[in-house]
C-alpha positions as CSV (number, residue, x, y, z in Angstrom):
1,X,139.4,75.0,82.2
2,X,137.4,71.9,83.2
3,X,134.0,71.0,81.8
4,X,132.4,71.1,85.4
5,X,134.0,74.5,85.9
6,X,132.5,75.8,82.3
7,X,129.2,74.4,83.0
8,X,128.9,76.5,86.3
9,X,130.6,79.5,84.7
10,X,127.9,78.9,81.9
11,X,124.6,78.3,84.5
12,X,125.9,81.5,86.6
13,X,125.9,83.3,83.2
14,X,122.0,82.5,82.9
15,X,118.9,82.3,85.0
16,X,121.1,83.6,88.2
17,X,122.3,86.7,86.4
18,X,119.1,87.8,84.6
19,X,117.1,86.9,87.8
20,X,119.9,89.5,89.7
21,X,119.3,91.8,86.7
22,X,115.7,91.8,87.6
23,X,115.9,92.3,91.0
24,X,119.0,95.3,90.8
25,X,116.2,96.9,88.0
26,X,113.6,96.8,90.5
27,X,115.4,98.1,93.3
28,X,116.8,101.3,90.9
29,X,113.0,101.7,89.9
30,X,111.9,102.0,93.4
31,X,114.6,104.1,94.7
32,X,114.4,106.5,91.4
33,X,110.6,106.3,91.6
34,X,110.4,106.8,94.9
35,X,112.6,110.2,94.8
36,X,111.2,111.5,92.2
37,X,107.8,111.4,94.1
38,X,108.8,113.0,96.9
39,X,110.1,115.6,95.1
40,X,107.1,116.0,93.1
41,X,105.4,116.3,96.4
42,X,107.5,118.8,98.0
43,X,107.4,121.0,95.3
44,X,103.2,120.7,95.4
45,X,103.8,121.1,99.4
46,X,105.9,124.4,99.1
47,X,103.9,126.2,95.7
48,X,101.1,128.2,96.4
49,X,98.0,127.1,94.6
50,X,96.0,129.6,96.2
51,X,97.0,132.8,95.7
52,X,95.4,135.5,97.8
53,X,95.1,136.0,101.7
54,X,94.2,132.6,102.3
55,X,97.2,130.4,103.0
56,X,97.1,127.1,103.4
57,X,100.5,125.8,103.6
58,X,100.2,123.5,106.3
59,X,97.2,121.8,105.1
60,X,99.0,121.7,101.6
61,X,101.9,120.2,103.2
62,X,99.8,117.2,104.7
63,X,97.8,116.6,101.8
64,X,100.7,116.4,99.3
65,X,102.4,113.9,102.2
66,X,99.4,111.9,102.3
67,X,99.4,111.6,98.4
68,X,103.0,110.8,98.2
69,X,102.6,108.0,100.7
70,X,100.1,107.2,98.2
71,X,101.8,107.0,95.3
72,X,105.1,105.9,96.6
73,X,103.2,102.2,98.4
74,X,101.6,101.8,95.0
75,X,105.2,101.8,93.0
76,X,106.5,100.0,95.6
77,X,104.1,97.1,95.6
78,X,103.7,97.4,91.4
79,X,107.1,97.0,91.5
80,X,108.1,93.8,93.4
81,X,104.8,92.1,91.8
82,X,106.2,92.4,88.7
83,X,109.8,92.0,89.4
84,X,108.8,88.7,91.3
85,X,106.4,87.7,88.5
86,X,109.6,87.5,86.5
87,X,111.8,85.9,88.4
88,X,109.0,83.3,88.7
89,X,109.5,82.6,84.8
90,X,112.9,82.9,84.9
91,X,113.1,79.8,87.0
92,X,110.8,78.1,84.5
93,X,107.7,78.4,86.7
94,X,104.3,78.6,84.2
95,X,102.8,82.2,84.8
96,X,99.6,81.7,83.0
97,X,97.7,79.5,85.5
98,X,98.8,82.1,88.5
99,X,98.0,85.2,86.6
100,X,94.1,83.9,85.7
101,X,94.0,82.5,89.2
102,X,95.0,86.2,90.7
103,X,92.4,87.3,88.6
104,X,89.4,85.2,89.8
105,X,91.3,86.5,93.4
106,X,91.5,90.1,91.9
107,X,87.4,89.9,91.2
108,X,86.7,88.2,94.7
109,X,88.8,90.8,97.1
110,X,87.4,93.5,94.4
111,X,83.7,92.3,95.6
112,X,84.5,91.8,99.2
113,X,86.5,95.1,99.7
114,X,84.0,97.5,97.7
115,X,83.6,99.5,100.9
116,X,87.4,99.8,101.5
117,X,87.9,101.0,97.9
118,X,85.2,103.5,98.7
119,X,86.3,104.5,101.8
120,X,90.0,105.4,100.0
121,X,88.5,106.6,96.8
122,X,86.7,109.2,98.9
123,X,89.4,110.0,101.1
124,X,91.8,111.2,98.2
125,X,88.9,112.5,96.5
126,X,88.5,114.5,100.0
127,X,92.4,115.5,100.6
128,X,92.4,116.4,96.5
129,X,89.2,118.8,96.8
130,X,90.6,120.2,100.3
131,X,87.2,119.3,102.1
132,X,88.9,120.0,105.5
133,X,91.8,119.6,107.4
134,X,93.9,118.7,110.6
135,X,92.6,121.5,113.4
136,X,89.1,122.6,111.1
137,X,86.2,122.7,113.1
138,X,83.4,120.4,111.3
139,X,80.2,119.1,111.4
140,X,80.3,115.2,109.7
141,X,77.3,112.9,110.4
142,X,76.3,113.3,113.4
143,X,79.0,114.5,114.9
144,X,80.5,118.2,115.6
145,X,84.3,118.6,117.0
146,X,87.9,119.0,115.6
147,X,89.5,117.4,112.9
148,X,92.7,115.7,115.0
149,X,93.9,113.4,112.1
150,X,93.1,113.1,107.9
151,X,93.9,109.6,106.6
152,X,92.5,108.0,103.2
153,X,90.6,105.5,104.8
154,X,89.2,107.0,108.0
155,X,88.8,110.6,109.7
156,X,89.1,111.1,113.0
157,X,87.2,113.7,114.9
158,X,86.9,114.8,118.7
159,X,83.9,115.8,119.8
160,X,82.9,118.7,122.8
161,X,82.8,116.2,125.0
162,X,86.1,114.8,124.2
163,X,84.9,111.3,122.2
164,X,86.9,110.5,119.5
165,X,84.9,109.2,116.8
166,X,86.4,107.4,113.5
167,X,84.5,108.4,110.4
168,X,85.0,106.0,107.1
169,X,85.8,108.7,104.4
170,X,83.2,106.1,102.0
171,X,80.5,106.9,105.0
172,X,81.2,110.6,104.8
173,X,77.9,112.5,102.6
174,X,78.3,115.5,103.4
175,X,80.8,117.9,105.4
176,X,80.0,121.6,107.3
177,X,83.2,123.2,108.1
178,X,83.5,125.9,110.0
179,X,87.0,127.0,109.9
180,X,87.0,127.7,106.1
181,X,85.9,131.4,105.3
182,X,84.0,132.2,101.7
């Protein structure tokens, strides 16, 4: 075997193959991760946690979507950060100057999207407590109607006069809903 052909067998053997390793570990973890959620999810969905005459298992079924959405963009993203964060350093590239500078980033988006944070905080704050749901007649704000769609940043609700109006979840004080009984 030639020393040209060993070199290449020899560079193939290093940064390429751990860099591969990285990125087939990272895909397992996400596909793994990302099963195991949804399962965890559809068993919440289909168990009654409230047992009695009230059932809920539509509403359940939503909120424990909502949540695994949830949970299942946050692996994702951790994921690939940290998978690419590697590869970076496997290809020699020096991590400590990006990881303070995503910091001082971190602290400036973290300032700039405090309402945002709110907003999503209180929206799975909301779907965890079971505040309302999809169909509930409510009375948020200022504004009484129907509950047409539950997200974790925004609420939607239609009005008796058939406005649509987009509540922020970080906006929302206080809720009246009519369709849960005692």
């Amino acid at each position: 075997m030639s020393d040209s052909v060993r070199e290449f067998l020899d560079w193939i053997a290093g940064t390429p193959l751990r860099v591969l390793t990285i990125l087939v570990a990272a895909a397992l973890i996400q596909y793994f991760g990302s099963r195991a959620i949804a399962r965890a999810m559809q068993k919440l969905a289909s168990v009654d946690l409230v047992p009695g005459p009230r059932n809920i298992v539509a509403r359940q079924r939503e909120r424990a979507s909502t949540i695994g959405g949830v949970l299942s963009a946050t692996l994702k993203a951790t994921t690939w950060i940290v998978a690419t964060a590697m590869a970076l350093g496997e290809f020699g590239f020096d991590l400590g100057p990006l990881i303070a500078s995503a910091g001082i980033v971190g602290v400036a988006l973290g300032l700039g999207a405090q309402t945002l944070v709110r907003d999503i905080l209180s929206g799975i704050f909301m779907l965890i407590e079971d505040q309302y749901g999809v169909g509930d007649t409510v009375s948020v704000l200022e504004v009484e109607g129907v509950v047409e769609k539950v997200g974790l940043r925004v609420t939607t609700v239609r009005d008796g006069q058939g406005t649509l109006w987009y509540l922020r979840n970080g906006e929302i004080l206080k809720v009246g809903n009519q369709s849960q009984s005692g």
